[in-house]
C-alpha positions as CSV (number, residue, x, y, z in Angstrom):
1,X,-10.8,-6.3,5.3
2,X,-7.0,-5.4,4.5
3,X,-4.2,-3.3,5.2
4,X,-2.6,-0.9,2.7
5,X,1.2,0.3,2.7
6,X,0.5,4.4,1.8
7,X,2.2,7.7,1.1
8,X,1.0,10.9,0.9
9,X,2.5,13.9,-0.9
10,X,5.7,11.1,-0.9
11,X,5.8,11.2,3.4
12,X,5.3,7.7,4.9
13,X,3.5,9.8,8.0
14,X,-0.1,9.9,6.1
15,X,-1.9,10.4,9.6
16,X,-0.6,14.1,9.4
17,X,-2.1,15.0,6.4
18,X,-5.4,13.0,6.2
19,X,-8.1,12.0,8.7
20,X,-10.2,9.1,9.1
21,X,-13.6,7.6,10.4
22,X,-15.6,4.6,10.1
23,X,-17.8,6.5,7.4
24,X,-15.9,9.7,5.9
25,X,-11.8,10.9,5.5
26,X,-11.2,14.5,4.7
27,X,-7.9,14.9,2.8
28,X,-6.1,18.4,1.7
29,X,-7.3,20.2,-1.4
30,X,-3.4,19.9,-3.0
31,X,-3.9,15.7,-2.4
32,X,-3.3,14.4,-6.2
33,X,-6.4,13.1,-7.7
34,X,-5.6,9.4,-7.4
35,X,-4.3,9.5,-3.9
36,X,-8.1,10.6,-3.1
37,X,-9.9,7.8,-5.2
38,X,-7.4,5.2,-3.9
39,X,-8.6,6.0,-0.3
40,X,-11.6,6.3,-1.0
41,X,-12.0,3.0,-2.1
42,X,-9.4,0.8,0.0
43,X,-11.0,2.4,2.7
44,X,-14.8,2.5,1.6
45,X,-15.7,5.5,2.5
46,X,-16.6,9.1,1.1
47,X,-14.1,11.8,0.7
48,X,-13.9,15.3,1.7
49,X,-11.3,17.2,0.0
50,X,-10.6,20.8,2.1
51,X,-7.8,22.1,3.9
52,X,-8.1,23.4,7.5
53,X,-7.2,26.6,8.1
54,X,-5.4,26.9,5.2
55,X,-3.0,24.3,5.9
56,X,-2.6,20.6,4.5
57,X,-2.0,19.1,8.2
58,X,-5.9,17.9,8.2
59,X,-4.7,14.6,10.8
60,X,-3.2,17.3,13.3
61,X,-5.9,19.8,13.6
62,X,-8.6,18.2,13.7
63,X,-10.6,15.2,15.1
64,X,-13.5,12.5,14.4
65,X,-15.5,9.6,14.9
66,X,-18.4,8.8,13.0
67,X,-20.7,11.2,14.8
68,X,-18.9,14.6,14.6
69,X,-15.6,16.5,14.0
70,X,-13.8,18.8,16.0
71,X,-12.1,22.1,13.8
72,X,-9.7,24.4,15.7
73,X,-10.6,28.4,15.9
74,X,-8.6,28.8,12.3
75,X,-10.5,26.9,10.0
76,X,-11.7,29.0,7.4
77,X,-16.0,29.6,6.6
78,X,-15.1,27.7,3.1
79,X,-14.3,24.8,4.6
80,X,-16.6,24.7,7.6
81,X,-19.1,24.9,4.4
82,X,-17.3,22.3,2.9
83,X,-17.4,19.5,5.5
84,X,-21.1,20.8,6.3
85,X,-22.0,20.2,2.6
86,X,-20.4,16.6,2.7
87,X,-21.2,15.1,6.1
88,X,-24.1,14.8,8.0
89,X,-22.5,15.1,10.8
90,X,-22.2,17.4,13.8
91,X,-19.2,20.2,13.4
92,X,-17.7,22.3,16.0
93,X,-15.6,25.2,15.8
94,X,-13.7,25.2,18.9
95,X,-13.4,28.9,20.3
96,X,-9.7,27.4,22.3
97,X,-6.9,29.1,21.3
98,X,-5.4,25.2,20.8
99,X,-5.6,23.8,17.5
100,X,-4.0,20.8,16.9
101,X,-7.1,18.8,18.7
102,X,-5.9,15.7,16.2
103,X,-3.3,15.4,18.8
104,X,-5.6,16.2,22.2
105,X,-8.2,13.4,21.3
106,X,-8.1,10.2,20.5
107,X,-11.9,8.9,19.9
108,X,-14.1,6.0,18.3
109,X,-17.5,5.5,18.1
110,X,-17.8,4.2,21.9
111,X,-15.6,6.7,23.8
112,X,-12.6,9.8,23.6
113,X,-9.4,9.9,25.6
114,X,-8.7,13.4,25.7
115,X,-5.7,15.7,26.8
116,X,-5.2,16.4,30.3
117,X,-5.1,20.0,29.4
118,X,-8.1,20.3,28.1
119,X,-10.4,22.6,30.4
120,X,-13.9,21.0,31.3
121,X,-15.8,23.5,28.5
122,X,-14.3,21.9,25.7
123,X,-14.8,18.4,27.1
124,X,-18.4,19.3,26.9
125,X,-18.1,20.6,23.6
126,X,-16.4,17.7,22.4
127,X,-18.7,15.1,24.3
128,X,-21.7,16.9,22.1
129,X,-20.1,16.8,19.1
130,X,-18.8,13.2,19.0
131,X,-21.9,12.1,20.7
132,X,-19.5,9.8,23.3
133,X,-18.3,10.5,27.4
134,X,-14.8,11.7,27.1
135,X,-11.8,11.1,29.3
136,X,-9.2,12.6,30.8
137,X,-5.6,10.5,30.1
138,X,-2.0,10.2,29.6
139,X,-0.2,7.4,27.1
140,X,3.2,7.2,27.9
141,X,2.9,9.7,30.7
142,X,2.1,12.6,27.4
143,X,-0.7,14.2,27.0
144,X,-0.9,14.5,23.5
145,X,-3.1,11.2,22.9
146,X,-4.2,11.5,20.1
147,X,-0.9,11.1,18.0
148,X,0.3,8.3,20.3
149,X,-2.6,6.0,19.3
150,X,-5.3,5.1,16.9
151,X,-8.7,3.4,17.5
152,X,-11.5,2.2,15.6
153,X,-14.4,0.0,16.9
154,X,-12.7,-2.8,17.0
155,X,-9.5,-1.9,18.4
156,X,-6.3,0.3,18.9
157,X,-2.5,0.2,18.7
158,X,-1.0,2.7,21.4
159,X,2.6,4.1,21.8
160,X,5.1,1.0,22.6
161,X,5.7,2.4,26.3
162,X,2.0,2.8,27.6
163,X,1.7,2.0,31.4
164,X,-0.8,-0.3,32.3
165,X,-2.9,2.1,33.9
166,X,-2.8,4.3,31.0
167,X,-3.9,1.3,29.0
168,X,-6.5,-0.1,31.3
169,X,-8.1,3.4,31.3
170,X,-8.2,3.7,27.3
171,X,-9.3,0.4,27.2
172,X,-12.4,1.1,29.6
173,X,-12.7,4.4,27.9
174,X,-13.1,3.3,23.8
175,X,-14.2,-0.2,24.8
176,X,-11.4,-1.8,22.6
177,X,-8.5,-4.1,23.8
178,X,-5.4,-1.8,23.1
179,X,-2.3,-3.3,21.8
180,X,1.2,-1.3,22.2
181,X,3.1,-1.1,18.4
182,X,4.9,1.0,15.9
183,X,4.6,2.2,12.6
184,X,7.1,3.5,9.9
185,X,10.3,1.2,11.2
186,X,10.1,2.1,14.7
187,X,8.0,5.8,15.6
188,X,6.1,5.4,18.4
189,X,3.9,8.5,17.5
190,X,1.5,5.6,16.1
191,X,-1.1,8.3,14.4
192,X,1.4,9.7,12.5
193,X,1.9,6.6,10.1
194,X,-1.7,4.9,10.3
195,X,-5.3,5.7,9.0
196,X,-7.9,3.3,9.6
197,X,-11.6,2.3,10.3
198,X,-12.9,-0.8,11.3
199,X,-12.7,-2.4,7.9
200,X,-9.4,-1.1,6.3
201,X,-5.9,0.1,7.1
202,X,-3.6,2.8,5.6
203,X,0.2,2.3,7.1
204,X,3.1,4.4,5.6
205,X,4.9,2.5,3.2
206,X,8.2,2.1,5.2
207,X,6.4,0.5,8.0
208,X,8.0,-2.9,8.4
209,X,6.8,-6.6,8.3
210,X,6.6,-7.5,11.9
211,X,4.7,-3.7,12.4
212,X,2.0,-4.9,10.1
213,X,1.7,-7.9,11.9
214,X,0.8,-6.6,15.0
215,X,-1.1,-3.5,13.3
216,X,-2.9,-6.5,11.6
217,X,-3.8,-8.1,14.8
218,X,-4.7,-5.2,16.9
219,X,-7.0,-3.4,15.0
220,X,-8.6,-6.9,13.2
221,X,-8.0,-6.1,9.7
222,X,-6.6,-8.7,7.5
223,X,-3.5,-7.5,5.8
C-alpha cells in the first residue's frame, strides 16, 4: 500500500478531474497518456478514459463505489457506452436536473452519505445502483458531502470542522472510523485533492508533510 503526491493537467486538485473506486477510475479523454498508466498502476486498478457530458470535471459529476456509478442527465450516449463497455457494473443516468452528484454523495462499498437535498427518488435510484442504504447528512453543517470527504473500506478523512454528530452518523453510515484532515496545504474541501481505494492514495502534489501523515493514518495506506 502507498500514497502518491499527483497532478493532473498541472492542478494539485486531481479529485476534480478523475474518480476512483476500489476496482475501476474513469479519467477525461484529454488526460496525457502517462498520467492514465501511472494511475492505473499506483492505484491497481483499470482505467476508463471518457468525459462526462462533454466536460473533463469526471470527480464532480459523477459518483462510485465498486458496485455502480451515478452520471448526471448530460452525459452523452458515447460515454454511457463507454463506461458500459468497461465495467461490469450497474450505471444510472439520473433524470435530476442536478449534476454534480460527485459532490451530493459520498459512498464506499458498505454505505452513502448523501445530500440533504436530495429528494427520496433519487435516494432510491442511487441505493440500487451502488447496491448500499444511503443517508441523509451534513459535514460541516454543508450539504455537499461528497467534496468534503473521501472514504474507502477502510476509512475516511472528512472536512477539518465536522461536528461530532455529523461524524458519528458517517461513521455509522460507511462503517469506517472518520478522521477530520486537509489536503493541498490547508483546503478543507478534502475530495478535491485526494483519490484513493483501499490499497493506494493519490494526494495533490502541494499537499504538505503533516497532511500525509494523517491522510496516511486515516485511510490505512502506507505512504
Amino acid at each position: 500500500m502507498a500514497i502518491h503526491l499527483s497532478e493532473l493537467f498541472g492542478s494539485a486538485s486531481i479529485g476534480v478531474y478523475m474518480l476512483t473506486t476500489e476496482s475501476f477510475a474513469i479519467l477525461p479523454k484529454s488526460a496525457p497518456e502517462r498520467k492514465i498508466l501511472q494511475f492505473e498502476k499506483s492505484l491497481e486498478v483499470d482505467p476508463v478514459v471518457t468525459n462526462i457530458g462533454a466536460s473533463v470535471l469526471v470527480g464532480v459529476l459523477c459518483a462510485a463505489n465498486s458496485n455502480g456509478i451515478i452520471l448526471p442527465y448530460i452525459v452523452r450516449d458515447e460515454e454511457v457506452t463507454a463506461i458500459k463497455s468497461a465495467l461490469k457494473i450497474n450505471v444510472t443516468v439520473m433524470e435530476s436536473k442536478e449534476t454534480a452528484f460527485g459532490n451530493m454523495i459520498l459512498s464506499n462499498d458498505r454505505g452513502s452519505l448523501v445530500s440533504p437535498h436530495m429528494n427520496r427518488k433519487d435516494i432510491k435510484l442511487v441505493e440500487d445502483t451502488l447496491g448500499v442504504e444511503a443517508t441523509k447528512g451534513r459535514i460541516a453543517n454543508l450539504w455537499y458531502v461528497g467534496s468534503l470527504a473521501v472514504a474507502t473500506n477502510q476509512g475516511a478523512l472528512t472536512h477539518p470542522l465536522i461536528r461530532d454528530k455529523e461524524r458519528e452518523l458517517l461513521e455509522d453510515v460507511l462503517k469506517v472510523k472518520a478522521t477530520p484532515g486537509t489536503v493541498n496545504g490547508g483546503i478543507p474541501y478534502v475530495a478535491t485533492g485526494l483519490r484513493c481505494n483501499s490499497r493506494h492514495a493519490e494526494v495533490g502534489f502541494i499537499t504538505t508533510g503533516p497532511e500525509l501523515f494523517i491522510i496516511e493514518n486515516a485511510l490505512n495506506v502506507v505512504g
